[in-house]
VOVEXDO-845712 format. One record per residue (C-alpha): residue number from 1; residue in three letters; x, y, z. Coordinates in steps of 0.25 Angstrom, whole numbers. Example, Ala and Ser with C-alpha at 12.3 -4.5 7.8 and 13.67 -1.06 7.14 Angstrom:
atom num:1 | residuo:ALA | east:49 | north:-18 | up:31
atom num:2 | residuo:SER | east:55 | north:-4 | up:29
***
This chain:
atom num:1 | residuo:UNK | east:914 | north:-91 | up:-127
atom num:2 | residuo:UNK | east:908 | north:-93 | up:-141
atom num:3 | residuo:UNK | east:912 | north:-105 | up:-149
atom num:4 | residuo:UNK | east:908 | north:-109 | up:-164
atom num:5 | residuo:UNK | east:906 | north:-122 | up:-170
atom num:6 | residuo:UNK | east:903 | north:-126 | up:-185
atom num:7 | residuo:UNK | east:893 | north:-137 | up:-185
atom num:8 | residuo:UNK | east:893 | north:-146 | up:-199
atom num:9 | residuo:UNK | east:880 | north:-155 | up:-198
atom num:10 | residuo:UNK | east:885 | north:-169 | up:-205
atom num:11 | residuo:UNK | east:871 | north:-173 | up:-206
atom num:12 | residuo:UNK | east:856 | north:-170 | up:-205
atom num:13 | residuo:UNK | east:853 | north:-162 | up:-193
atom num:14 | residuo:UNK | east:838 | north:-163 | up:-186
atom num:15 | residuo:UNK | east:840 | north:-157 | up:-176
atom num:16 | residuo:UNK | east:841 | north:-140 | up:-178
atom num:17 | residuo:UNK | east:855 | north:-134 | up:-173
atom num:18 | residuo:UNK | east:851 | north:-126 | up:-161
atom num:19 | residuo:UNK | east:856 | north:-121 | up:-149
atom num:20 | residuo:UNK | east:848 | north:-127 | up:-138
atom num:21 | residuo:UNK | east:850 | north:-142 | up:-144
atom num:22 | residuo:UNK | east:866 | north:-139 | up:-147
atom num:23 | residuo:UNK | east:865 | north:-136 | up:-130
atom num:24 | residuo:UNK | east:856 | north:-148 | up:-128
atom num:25 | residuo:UNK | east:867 | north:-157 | up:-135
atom num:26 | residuo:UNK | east:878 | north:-149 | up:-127
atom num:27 | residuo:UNK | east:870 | north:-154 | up:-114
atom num:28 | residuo:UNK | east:869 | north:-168 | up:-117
atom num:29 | residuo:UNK | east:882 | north:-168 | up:-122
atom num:30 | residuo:UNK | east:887 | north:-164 | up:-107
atom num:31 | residuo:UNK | east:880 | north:-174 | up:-100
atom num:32 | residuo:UNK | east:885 | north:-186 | up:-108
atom num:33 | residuo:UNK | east:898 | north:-181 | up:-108
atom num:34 | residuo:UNK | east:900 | north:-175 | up:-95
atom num:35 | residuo:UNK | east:887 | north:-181 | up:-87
atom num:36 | residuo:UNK | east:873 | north:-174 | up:-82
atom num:37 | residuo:UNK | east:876 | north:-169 | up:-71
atom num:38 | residuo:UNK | east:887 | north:-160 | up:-80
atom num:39 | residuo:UNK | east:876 | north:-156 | up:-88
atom num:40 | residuo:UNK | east:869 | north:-153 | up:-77
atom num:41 | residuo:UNK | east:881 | north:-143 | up:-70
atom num:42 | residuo:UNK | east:881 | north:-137 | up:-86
atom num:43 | residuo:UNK | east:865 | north:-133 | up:-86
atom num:44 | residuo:UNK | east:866 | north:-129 | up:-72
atom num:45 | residuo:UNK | east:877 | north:-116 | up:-77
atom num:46 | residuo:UNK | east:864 | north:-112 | up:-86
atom num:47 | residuo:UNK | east:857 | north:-106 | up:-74
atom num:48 | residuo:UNK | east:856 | north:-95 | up:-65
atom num:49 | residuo:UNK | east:861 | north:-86 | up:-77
atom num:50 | residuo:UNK | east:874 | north:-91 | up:-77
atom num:51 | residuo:UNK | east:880 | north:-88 | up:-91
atom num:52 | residuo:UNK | east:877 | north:-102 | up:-100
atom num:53 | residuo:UNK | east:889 | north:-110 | up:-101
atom num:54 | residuo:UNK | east:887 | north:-116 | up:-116
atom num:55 | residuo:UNK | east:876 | north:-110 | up:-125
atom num:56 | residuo:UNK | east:875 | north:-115 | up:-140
atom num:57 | residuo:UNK | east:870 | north:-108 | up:-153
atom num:58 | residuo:UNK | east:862 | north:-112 | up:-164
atom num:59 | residuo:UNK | east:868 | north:-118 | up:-175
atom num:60 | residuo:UNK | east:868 | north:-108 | up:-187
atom num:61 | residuo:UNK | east:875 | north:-110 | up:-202
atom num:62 | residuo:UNK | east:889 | north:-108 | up:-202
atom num:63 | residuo:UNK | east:892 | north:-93 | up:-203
atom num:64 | residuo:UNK | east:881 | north:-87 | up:-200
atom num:65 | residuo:UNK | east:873 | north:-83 | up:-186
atom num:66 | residuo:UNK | east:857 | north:-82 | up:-183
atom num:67 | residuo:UNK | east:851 | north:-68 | up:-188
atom num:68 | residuo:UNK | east:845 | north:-59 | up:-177
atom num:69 | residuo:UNK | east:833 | north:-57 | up:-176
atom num:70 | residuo:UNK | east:829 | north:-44 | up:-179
atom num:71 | residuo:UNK | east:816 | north:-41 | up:-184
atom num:72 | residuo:UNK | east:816 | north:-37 | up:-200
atom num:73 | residuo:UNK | east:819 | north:-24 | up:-207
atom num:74 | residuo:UNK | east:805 | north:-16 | up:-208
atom num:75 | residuo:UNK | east:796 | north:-14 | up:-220
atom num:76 | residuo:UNK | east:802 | north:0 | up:-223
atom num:77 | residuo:UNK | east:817 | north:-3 | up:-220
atom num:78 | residuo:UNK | east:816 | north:-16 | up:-227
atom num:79 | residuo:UNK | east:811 | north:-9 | up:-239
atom num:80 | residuo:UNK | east:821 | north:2 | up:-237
atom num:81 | residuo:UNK | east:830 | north:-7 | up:-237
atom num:82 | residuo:UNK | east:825 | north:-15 | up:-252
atom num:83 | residuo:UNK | east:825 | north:-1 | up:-257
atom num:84 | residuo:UNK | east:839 | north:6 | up:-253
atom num:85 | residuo:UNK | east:845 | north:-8 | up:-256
atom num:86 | residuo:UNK | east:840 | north:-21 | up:-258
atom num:87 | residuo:UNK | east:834 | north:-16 | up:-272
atom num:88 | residuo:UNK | east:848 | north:-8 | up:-277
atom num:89 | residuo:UNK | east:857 | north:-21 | up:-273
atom num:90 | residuo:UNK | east:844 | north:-32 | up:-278
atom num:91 | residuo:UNK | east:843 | north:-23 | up:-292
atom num:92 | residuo:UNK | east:861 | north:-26 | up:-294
atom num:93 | residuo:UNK | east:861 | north:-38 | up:-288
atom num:94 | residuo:UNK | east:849 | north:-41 | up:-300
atom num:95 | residuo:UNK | east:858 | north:-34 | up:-311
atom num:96 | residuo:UNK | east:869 | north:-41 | up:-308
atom num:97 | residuo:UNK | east:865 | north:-54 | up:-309
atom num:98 | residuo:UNK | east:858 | north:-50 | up:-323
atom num:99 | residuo:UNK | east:871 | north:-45 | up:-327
atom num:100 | residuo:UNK | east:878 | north:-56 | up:-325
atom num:101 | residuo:UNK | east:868 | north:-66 | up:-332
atom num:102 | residuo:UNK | east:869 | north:-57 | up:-342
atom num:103 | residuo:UNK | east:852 | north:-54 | up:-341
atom num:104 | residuo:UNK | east:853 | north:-39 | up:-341
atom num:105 | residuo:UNK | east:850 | north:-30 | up:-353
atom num:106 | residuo:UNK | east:849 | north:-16 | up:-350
atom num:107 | residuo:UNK | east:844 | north:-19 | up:-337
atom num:108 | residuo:UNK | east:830 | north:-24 | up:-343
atom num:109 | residuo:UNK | east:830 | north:-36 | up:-333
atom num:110 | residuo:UNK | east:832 | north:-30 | up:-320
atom num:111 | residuo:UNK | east:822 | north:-32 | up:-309
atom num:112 | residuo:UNK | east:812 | north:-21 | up:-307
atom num:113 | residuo:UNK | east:808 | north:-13 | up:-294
atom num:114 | residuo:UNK | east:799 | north:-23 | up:-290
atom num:115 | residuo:UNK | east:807 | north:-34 | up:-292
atom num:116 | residuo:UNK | east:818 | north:-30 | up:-284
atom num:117 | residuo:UNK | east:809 | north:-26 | up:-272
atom num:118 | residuo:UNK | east:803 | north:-41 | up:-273
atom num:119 | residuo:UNK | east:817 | north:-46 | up:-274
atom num:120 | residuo:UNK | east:820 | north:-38 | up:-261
atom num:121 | residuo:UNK | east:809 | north:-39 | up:-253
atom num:122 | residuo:UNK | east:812 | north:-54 | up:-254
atom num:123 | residuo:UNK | east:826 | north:-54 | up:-251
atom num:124 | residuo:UNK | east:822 | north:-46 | up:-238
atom num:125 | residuo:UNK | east:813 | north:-58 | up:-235
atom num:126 | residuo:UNK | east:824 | north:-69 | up:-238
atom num:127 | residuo:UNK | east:834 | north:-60 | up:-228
atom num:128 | residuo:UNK | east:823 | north:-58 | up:-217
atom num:129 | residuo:UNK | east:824 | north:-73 | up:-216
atom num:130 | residuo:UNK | east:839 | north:-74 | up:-215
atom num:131 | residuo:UNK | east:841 | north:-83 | up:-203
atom num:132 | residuo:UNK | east:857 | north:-82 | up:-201
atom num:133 | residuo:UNK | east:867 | north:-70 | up:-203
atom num:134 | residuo:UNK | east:883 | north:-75 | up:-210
atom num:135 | residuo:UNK | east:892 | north:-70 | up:-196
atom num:136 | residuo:UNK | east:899 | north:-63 | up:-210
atom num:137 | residuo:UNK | east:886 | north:-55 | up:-210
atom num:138 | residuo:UNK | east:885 | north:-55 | up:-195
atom num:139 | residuo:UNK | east:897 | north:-49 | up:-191
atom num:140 | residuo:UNK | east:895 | north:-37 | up:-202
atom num:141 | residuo:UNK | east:882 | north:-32 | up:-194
atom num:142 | residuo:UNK | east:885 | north:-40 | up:-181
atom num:143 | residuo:UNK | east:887 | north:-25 | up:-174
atom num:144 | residuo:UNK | east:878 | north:-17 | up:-182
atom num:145 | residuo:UNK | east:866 | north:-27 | up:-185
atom num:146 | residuo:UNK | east:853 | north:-24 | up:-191
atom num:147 | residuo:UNK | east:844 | north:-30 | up:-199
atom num:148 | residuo:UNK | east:847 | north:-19 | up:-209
atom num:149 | residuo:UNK | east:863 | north:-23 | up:-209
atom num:150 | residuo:UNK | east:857 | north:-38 | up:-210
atom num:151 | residuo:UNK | east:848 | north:-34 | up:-222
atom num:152 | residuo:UNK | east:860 | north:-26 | up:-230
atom num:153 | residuo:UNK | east:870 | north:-38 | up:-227
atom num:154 | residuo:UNK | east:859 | north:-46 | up:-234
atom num:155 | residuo:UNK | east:856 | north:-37 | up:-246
atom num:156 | residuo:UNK | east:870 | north:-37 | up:-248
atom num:157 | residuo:UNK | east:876 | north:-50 | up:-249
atom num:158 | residuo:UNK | east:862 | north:-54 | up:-257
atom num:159 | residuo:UNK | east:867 | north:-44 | up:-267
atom num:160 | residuo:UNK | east:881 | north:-52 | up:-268
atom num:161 | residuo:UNK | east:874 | north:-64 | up:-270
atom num:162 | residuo:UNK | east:881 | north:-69 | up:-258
atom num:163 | residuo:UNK | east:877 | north:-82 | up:-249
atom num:164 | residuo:UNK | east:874 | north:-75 | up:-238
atom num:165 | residuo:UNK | east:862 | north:-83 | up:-232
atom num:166 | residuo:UNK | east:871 | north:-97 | up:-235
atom num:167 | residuo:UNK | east:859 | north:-106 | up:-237
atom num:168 | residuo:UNK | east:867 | north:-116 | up:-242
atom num:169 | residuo:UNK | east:873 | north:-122 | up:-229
atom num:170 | residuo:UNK | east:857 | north:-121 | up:-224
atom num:171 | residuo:UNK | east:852 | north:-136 | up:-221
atom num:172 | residuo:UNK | east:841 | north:-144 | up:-228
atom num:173 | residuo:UNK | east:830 | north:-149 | up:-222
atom num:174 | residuo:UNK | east:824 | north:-164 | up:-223
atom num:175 | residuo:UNK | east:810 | north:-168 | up:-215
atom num:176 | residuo:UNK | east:808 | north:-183 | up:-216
atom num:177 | residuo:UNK | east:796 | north:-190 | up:-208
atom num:178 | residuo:UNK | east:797 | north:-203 | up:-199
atom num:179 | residuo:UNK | east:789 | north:-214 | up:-195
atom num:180 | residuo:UNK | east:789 | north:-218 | up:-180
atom num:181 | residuo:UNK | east:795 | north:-230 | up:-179
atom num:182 | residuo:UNK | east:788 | north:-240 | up:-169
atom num:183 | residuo:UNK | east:801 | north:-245 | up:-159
atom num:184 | residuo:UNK | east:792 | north:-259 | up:-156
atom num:185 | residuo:UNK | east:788 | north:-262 | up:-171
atom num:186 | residuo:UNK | east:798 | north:-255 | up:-178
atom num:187 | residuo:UNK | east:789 | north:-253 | up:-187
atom num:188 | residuo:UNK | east:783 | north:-237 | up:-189
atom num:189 | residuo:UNK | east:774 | north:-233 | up:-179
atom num:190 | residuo:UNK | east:758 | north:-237 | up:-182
atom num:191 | residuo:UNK | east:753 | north:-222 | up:-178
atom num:192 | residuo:UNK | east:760 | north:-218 | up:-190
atom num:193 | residuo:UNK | east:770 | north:-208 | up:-182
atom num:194 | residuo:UNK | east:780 | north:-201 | up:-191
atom num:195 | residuo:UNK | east:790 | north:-189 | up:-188
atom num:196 | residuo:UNK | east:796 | north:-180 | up:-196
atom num:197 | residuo:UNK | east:811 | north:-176 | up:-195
atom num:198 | residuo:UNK | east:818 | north:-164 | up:-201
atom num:199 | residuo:UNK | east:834 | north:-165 | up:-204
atom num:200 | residuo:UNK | east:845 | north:-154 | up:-209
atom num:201 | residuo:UNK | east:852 | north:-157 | up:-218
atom num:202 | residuo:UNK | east:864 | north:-148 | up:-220
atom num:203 | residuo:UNK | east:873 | north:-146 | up:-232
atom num:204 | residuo:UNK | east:887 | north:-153 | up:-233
atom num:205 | residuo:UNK | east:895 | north:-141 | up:-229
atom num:206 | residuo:UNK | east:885 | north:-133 | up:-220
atom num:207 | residuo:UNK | east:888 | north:-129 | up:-207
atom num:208 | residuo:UNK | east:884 | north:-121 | up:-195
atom num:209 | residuo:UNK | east:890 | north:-113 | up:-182
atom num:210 | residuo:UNK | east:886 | north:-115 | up:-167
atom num:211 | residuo:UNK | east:890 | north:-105 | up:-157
atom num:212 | residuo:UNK | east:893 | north:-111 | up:-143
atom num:213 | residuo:UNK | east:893 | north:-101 | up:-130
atom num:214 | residuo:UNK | east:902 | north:-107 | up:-119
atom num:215 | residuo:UNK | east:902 | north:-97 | up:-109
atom num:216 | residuo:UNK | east:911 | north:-107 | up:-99
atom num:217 | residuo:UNK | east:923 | north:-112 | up:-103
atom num:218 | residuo:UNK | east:923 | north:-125 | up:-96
atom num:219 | residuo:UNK | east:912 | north:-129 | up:-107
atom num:220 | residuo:UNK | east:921 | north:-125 | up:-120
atom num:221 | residuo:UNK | east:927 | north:-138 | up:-119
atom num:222 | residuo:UNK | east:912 | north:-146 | up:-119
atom num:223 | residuo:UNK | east:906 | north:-137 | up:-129
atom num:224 | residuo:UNK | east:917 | north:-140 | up:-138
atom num:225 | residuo:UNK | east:917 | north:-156 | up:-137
atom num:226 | residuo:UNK | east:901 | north:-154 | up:-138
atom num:227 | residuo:UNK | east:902 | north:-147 | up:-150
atom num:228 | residuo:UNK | east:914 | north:-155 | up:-158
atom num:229 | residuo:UNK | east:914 | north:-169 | up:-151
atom num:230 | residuo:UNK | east:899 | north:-170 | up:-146
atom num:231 | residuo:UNK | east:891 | north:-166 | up:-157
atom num:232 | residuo:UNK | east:897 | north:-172 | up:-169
atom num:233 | residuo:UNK | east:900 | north:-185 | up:-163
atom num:234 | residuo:UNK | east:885 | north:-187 | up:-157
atom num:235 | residuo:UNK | east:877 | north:-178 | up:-169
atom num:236 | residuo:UNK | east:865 | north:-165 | up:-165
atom num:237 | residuo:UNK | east:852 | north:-166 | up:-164
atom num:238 | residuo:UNK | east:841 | north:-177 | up:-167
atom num:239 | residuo:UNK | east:844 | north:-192 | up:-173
atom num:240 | residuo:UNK | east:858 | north:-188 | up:-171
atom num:241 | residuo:UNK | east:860 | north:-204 | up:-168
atom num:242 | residuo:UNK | east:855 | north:-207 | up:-183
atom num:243 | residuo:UNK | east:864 | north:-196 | up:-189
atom num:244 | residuo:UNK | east:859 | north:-184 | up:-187
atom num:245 | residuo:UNK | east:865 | north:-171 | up:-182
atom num:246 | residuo:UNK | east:880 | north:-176 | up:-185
atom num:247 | residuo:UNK | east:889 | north:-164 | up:-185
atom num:248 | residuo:UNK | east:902 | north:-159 | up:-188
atom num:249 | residuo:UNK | east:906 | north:-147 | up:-177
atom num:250 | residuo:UNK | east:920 | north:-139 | up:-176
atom num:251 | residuo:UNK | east:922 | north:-127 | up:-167
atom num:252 | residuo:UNK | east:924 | north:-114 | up:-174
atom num:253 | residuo:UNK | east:938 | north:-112 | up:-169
atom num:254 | residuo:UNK | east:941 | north:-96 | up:-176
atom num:255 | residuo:UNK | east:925 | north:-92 | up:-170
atom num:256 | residuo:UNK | east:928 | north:-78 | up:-161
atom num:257 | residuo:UNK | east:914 | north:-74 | up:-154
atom num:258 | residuo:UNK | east:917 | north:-61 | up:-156
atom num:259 | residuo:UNK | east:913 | north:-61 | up:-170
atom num:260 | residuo:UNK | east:899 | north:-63 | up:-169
atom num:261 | residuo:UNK | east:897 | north:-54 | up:-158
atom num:262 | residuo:UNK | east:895 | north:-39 | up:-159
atom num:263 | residuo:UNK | east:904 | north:-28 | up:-153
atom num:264 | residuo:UNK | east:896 | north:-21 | up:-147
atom num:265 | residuo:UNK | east:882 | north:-31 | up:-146
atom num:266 | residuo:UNK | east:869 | north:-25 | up:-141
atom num:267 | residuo:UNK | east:861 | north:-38 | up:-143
atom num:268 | residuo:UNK | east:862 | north:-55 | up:-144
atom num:269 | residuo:UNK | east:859 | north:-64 | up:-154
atom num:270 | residuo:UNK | east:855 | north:-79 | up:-150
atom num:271 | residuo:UNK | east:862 | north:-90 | up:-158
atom num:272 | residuo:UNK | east:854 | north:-99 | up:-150
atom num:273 | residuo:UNK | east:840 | north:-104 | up:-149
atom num:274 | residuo:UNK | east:836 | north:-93 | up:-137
atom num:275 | residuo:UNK | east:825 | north:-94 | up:-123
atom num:276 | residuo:UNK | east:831 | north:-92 | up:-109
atom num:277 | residuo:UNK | east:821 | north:-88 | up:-97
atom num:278 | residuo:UNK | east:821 | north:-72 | up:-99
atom num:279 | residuo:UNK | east:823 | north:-71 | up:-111
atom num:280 | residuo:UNK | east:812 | north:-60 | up:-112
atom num:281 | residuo:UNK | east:818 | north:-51 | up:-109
atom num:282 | residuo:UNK | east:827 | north:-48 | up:-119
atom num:283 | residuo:UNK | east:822 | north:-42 | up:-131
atom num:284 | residuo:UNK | east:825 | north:-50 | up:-143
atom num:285 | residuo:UNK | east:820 | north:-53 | up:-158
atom num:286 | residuo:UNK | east:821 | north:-67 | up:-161
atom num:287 | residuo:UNK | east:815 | north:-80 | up:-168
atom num:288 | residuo:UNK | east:806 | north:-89 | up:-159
atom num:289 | residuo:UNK | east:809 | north:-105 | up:-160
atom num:290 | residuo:UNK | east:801 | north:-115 | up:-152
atom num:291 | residuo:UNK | east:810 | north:-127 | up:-148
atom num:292 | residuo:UNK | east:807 | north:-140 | up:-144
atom num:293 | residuo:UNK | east:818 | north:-145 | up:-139
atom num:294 | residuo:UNK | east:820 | north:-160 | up:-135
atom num:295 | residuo:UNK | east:829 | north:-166 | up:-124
atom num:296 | residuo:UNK | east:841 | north:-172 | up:-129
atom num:297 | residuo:UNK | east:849 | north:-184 | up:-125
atom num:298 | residuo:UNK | east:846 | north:-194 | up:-116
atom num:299 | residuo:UNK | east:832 | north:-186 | up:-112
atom num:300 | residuo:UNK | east:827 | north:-189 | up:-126
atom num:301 | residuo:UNK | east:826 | north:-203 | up:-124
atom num:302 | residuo:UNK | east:822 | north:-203 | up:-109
atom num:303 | residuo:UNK | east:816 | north:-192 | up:-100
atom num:304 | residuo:UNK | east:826 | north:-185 | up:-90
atom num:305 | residuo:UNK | east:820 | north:-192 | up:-79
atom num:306 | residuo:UNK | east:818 | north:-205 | up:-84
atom num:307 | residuo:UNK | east:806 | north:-210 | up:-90
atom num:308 | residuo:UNK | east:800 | north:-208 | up:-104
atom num:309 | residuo:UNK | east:808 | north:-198 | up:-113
atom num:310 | residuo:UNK | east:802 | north:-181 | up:-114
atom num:311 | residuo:UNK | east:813 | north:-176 | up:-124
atom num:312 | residuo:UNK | east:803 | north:-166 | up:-129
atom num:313 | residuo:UNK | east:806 | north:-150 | up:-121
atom num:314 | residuo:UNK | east:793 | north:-139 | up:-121
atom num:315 | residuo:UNK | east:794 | north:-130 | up:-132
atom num:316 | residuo:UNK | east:804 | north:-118 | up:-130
atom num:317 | residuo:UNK | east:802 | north:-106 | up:-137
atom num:318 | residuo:UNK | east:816 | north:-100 | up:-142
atom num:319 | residuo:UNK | east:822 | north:-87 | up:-150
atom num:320 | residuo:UNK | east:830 | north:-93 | up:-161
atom num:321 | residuo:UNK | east:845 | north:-90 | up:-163
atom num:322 | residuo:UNK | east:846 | north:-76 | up:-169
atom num:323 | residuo:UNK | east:836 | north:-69 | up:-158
atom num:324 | residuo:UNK | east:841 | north:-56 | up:-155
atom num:325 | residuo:UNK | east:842 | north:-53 | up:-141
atom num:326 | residuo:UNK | east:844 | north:-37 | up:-138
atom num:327 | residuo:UNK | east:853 | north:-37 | up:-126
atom num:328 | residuo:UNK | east:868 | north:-37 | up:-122
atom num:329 | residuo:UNK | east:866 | north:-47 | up:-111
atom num:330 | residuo:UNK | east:871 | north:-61 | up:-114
atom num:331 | residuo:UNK | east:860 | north:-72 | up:-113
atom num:332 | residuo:UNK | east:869 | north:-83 | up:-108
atom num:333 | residuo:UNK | east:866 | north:-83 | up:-95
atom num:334 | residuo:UNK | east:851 | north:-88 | up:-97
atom num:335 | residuo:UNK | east:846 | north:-101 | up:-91
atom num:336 | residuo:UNK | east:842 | north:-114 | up:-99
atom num:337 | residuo:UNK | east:827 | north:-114 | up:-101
atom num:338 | residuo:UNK | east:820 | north:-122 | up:-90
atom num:339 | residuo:UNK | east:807 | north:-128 | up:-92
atom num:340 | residuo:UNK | east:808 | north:-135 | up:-106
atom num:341 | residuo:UNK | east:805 | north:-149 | up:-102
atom num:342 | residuo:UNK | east:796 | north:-156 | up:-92
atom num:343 | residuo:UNK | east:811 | north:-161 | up:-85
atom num:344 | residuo:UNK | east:814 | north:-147 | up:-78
atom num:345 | residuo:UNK | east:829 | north:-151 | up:-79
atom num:346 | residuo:UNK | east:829 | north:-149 | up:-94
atom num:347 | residuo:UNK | east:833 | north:-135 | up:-98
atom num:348 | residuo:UNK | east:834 | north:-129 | up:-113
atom num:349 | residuo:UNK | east:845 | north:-119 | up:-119
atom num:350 | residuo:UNK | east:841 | north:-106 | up:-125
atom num:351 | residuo:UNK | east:851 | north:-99 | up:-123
atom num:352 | residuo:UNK | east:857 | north:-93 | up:-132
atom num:353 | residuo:UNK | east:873 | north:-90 | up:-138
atom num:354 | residuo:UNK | east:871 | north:-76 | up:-143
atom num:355 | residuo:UNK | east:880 | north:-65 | up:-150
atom num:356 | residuo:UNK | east:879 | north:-51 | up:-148
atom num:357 | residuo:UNK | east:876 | north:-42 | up:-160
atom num:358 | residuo:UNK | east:873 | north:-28 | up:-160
atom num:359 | residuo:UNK | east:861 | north:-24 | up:-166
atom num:360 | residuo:UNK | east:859 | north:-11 | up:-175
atom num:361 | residuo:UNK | east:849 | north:0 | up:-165
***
């Protein structure tokens, strides 16, 4: 089972909406509620290959899904494609705008060749770096995808002048710096120690869509008080205690799986940050991300056995959430990482909610 929520941040965030720290919450969320050693039966039902009872998505702007990964157009189809139709539709789209701020005499100011093959050229590169697909778009191509339907979807709605990369909802970034304050004096540390912090802020009205997989049932009913009661009453993410990370979430009651997901799919797209032992053997495109990932809860303030605290887990290296992996197999029955942190109980979730698309041969 599939379920959707809209998240609408009420205040800055620091700390970056993905999967693996949306499952971190979940986990320490279990073990206040319902004690450790609940928690500890819950991880347990991640090994062997059984199938992953609760996996969590990234967070992505509202209305829209990662984009595959699939590696760009080449040299002589992009160009191809700028001559057969970027140029025709670049060339009206120019005269119409002429037109209608009544510039055009005669069509003296029209742009040149050159001019429109500049224009074009960049658009390509503005559209190479599109990050998210509208599940409009998605669901147009979801059964037939290419990048050469994702490129003609472009071209098109960028000769309507329509919004169709919806920067507006997109968050603002402010990095402040710190000094380290003494805790004896009070006063700021002599060796001078400052950090620097990064907050998102996110427009009035924004709001994004996370995808839950609970694959047994008993854990609906968790999920749910989790993401509606949990969250929003104790905030997401760094200095949640000062403020940060408050959040409005509602389930997405009218959301049916079925349509994000191919027919007939012949691959998987992760909308979760992705590692899981054996992953190598699938064959896959996908966007490297080196997390460092730190322990949550009460491990942040003391060590899991006692003593000083060691929030800090070994670097992970992981796909990002639009990796493309080329099989029909469902990658729910992987194991959490093991091996992340100097405690060997600590364990790390990679893997990934993904929906099946099938790709153009």
């Amino acid at each position: 089972m599939l379920l959707k929520y809209k998240i609408k941040p009420i205040s800055p965030v620091i700390t970056p909406f993905m999967s693996d720290t949306f499952f971190g919450h979940f986990c320490w969320a279990l073990a206040f509620h319902k004690g450790e050693s609940f928690l500890t039966d819950f991880l347990d039902l991640y090994e062997d290959e059984k199938i992953a009872p609760v996996l969590f998505s990234s967070a992505f702007p509202a209305g829209f899904l990662p984009r595959p990964v699939l590696p760009p157009l080449s040299r002589k189809k992009a160009q191809e494609f700028i001559d057969k139709e970027m140029i025709k539709d670049l060339d009206k789209k120019a005269e119409t705008n002429l037109k209608g701020s009544g510039q055009i005499k005669g069509g003296s100011q029209k742009k040149d060749k050159k001019e429109l093959l500049f224009d074009a050229r960049s658009l390509m590169k503005k559209w190479n770096k599109v990050k998210f697909i509208s599940l409009a778009h998605w669901n147009e191509i979801k059964d037939n995808y290419s990048e050469s339907a994702l490129i003609s979807i472009f071209n098109r709605e960028n000769s309507k002048n329509s919004d169709f990369l919806n920067d507006k909802n997109a968050p603002v970034s402010e990095v402040s710096a710190s000094n380290v304050i003494n805790r004896l004096t009070g006063a700021v540390d002599a060796s001078g120690g400052l950090f620097v912090r990064e907050k998102q802020w996110y427009p009035e009205n924004a709001a994004l869509d996370i995808y839950v997989e609970v694959n047994l049932p008993q854990f609906e009913s968790d999920v749910e008080w989790f993401m509606t009661k949990f969250l929003p009453d104790n905030g997401f993410g760094a200095d949640k205690n000062i403020g940060m990370g408050v959040l409005e979430i509602l389930r997405d009651s009218e959301f049916d799986e079925s349509s994000i997901t191919a027919n007939a799919p012949n691959a998987k797209v992760a909308l979760s940050l992705t590692a899981f032992e054996g992953m190598e053997k699938y064959s896959a495109f996908y966007r490297l991300k080196t997390k460092f990932g730190r322990l949550g809860g009460t491990y942040a303030v003391s060590s899991p056995t006692g003593g000083n605290p060691r929030p800090f887990k070994k670097p992970i290296l992981m796909y990002e959430p639009g990796a493309l992996f080329f099989t029909q197999e469902s990658l729910n029955r992987t194991m959490l990482l093991k091996g992340v942190h100097t405690d060997e109980r600590i364990r790390h979730c990679g893997v990934p909610v993904t929906v099946g698309i099938n790709l153009s041969v």
